[in-house]
C-alpha positions as CSV (number, residue, x, y, z in Angstrom):
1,X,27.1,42.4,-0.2
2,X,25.7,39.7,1.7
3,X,28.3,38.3,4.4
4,X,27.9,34.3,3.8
5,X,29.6,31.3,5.2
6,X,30.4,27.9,3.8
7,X,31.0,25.0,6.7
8,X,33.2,22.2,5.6
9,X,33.0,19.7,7.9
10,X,35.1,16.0,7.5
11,X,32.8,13.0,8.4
12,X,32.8,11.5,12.3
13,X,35.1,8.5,13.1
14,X,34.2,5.5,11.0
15,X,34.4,2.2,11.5
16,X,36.0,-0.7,8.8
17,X,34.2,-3.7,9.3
18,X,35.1,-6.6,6.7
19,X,33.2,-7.0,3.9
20,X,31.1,-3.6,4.1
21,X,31.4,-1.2,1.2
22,X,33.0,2.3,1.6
23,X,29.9,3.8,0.8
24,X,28.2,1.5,3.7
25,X,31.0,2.4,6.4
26,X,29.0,3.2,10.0
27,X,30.3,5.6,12.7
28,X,32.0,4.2,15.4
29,X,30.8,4.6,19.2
30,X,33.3,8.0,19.3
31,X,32.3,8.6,15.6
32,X,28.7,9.5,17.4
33,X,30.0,11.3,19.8
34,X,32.3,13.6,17.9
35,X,29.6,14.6,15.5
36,X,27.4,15.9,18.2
37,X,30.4,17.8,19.8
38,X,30.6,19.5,16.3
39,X,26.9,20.6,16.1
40,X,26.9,21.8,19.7
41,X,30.2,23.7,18.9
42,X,28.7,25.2,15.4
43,X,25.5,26.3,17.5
44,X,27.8,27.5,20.4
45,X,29.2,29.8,17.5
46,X,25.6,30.4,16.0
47,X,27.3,28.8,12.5
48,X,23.5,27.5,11.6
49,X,23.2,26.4,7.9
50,X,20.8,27.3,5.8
51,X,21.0,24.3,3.4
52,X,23.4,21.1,4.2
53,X,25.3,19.5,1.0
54,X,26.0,16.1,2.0
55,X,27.9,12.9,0.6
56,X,25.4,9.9,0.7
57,X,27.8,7.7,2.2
58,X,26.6,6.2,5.8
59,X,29.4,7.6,7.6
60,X,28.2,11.5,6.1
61,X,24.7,11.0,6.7
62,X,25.3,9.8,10.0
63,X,27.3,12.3,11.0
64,X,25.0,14.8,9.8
65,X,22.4,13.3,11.9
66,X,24.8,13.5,15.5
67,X,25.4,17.8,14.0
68,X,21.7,18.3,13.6
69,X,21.2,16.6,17.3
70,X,23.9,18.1,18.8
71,X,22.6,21.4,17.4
72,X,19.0,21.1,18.5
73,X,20.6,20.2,22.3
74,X,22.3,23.6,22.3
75,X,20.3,25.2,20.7
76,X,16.7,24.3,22.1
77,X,13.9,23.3,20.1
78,X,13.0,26.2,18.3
79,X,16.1,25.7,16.0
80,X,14.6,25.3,12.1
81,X,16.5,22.7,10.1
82,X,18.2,23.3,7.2
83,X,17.4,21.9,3.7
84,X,19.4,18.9,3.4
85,X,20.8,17.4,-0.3
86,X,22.6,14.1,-0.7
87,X,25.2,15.0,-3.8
88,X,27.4,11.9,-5.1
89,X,29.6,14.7,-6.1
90,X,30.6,14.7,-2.4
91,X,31.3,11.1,-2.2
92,X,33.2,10.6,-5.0
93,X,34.3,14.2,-6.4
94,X,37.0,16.6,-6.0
95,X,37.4,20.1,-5.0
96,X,35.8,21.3,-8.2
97,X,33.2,19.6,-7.8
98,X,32.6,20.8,-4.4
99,X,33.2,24.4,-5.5
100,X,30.6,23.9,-8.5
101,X,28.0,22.6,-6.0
102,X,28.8,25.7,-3.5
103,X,28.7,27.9,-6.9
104,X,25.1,26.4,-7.5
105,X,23.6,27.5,-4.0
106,X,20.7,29.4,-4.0
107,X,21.3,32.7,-3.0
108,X,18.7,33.1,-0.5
109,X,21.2,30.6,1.7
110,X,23.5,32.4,3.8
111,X,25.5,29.7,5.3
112,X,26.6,26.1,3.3
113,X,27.4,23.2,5.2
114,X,29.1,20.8,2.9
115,X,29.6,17.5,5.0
116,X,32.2,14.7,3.4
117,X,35.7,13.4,2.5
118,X,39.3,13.3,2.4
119,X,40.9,14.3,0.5
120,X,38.2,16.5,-1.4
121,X,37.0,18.5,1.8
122,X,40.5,19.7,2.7
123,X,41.3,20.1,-1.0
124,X,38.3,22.6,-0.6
125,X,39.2,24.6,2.3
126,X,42.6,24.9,0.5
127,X,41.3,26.0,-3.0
128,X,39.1,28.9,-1.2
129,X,42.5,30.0,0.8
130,X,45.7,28.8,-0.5
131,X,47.3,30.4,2.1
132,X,45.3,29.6,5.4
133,X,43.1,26.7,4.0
134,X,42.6,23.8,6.9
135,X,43.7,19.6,6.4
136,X,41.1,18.8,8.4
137,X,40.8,15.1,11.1
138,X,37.9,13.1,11.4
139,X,35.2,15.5,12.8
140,X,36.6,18.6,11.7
141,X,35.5,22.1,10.7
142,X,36.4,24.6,8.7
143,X,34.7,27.6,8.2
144,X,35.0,29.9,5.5
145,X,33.5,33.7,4.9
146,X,32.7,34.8,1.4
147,X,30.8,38.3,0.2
148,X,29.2,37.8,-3.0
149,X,26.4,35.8,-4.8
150,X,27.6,32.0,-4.4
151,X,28.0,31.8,-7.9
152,X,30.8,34.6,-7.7
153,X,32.7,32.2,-4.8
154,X,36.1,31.1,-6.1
155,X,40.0,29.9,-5.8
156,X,41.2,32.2,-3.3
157,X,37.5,33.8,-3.0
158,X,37.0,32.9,0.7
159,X,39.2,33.4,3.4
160,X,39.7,30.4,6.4
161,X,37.7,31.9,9.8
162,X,38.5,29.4,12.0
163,X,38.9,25.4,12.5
164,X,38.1,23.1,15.5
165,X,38.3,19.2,15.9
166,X,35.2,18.3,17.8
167,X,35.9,15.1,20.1
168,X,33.2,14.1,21.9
């Protein structure tokens, strides 16, 4: 079986200006800065995805941005970058919904960074190790092993490797 690894990783710091949509939330100054601390920790850890499942919220796509940076810094520039979809499941979904998009995953992927939301991310984490599974803060990680296709990974299917709380 193929050892795999699914990344959940909580959005950056975000701000809360008045009258700006959720969905239109920016990063804060330390927002930034966290979210490059968590791509220079996942390439310290050689945790490079394959394919990026990301909300389409400003606040996920910006953070995804400062994690692809942050990675390239560590990593040099002979990193390739990972296919990247924008799913509204992530925005607004559950952990179902989550698992259903990890379940969907081509199987040529090896590692799955899903990048989003609370509740949904740590609802996640949980589902795929009711025992261990992370409530992750602003900017933080969870990663996950699974051995299997992707459309085999389920409740209880992938134990909790390790968190961090990147802080920049």
């Amino acid at each position: 079986m193929t050892e795999r690894r699914i990344l959940l990783v909580r959005h950056a710091k975000a701000d809360r200006p008045d009258g700006v949509a959720d969905v239109d939330r920016p990063l804060t100054a330390r927002g930034h800065a966290d979210a490059g601390a968590v791509g220079a920790w996942l390439a310290h850890r050689d945790y490079r995805p394959d394919l990026v499942i990301c909300s389409p919220s400003k606040r996920t796509r910006q953070t995804w941005h400062g994690i692809a940076l942050g990675m390239a810094d560590a990593a040099g520039a002979d990193a390739a970058a990972p296919e990247v979809d924008y799913r509204a499941e992530v925005y607004d979904g559950d952990e179902d919904d989550i698992l259903d998009l990890i379940q969907g995953v081509d199987d040529a992927a090896d590692t799955v960074m899903i990048i989003g939301h609370n509740p949904s991310v740590s609802e996640t984490s949980e589902l795929l190790d009711p025992d261990n599974g992370a409530d992750l803060r602003t900017s933080g990680i969870a990663v996950h092993g699974f051995d299997g296709t992707w459309a085999e990974c389920g409740g209880g299917a992938a134990p909790l490797l390790e968190t961090h709380t990147a802080r920049g």
